[in-house]
C-alpha positions in Angstrom: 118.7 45.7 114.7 119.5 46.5 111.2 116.2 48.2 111.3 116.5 49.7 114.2 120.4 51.6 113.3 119.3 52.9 110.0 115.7 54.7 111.3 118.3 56.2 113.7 120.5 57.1 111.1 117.8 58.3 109.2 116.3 60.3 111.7 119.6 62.0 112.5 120.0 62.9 109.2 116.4 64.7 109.3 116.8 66.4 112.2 120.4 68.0 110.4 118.4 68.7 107.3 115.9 70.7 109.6 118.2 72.2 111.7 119.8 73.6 108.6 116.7 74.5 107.2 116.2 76.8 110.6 119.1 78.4 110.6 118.8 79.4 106.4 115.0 80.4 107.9 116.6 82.4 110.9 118.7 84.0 108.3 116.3 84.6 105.5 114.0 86.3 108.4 116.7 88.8 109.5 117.9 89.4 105.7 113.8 90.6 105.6 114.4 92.6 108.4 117.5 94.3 107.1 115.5 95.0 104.0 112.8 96.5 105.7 114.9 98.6 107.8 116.8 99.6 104.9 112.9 99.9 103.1 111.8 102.2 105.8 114.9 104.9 105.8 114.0 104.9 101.5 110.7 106.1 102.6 111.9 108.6 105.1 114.9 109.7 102.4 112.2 109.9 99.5 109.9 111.8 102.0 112.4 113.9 103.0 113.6 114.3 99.2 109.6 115.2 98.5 109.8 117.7 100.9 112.8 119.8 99.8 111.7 119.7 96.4 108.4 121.1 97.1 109.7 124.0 98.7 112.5 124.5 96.4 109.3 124.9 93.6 108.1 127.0 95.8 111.1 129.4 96.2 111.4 128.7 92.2 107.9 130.3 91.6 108.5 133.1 94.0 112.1 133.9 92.6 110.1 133.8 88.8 107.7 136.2 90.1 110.1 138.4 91.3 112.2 138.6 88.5 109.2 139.1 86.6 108.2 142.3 88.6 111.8 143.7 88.0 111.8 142.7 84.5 108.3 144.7 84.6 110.0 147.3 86.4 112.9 147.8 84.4 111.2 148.0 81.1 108.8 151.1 82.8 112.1 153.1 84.1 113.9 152.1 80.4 109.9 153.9 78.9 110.0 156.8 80.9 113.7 157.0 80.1 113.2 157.0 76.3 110.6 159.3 76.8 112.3 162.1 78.5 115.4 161.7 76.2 112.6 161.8 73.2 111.6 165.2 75.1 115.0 166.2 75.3 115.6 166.0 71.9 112.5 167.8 70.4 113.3 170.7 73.3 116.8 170.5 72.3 115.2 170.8 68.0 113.2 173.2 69.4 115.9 175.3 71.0 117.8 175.2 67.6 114.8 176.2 65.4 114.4 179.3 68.0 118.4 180.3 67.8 118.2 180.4 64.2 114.9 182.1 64.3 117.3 185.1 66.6 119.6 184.8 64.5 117.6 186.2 61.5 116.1 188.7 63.5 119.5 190.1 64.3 120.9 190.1 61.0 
């Protein structure tokens, strides 16, 4: 009888030791499905994340090119402005030598 009472006791206490270990297993198999939800909307984030960065290159290397070509642009209108000023001042030397040049004829 002895025999009997503690295989039963024994076999109780198995079935609670399994029992527990199912429910840690149930919970370990839904803390894996958290973390691959949570896994899954990283990938989407990073993908997303990818996504704006490549066009934000993108408008980077178009707003460098632009500024480029106004840079370029600038730099031709500041030429041609130091050229006519340039021309301005040899006309303007020029204008002088010939008003002196009257001058002597008059006197």
């Amino acid at each position: 009888m002895i025999n009997y009472e503690e295989k039963e006791k024994k076999l109780d206490n198995v079935l609670n030791e399994l029992n527990l270990m199912t429910n840690k297993v149930l919970k370990m198999n839904k803390d894996v499905s958290s973390l691959n939800l949570e896994k899954n909307q990283l990938l989407r984030e990073k993908e997303e994340s990818q996504k704006n960065f490549e066009q934000l290159a993108q408008q980077h290397t178009e707003l460098k090119s632009e500024l480029e070509k106004i840079k370029e642009d600038i730099g031709y209108k500041f030429d041609k402005q130091n050229d006519l000023n340039q021309k301005i001042d040899e006309l303007n030397q020029e204008t002088e030598i010939l008003i002196d040049e009257i001058d002597k004829w008059q006197t």
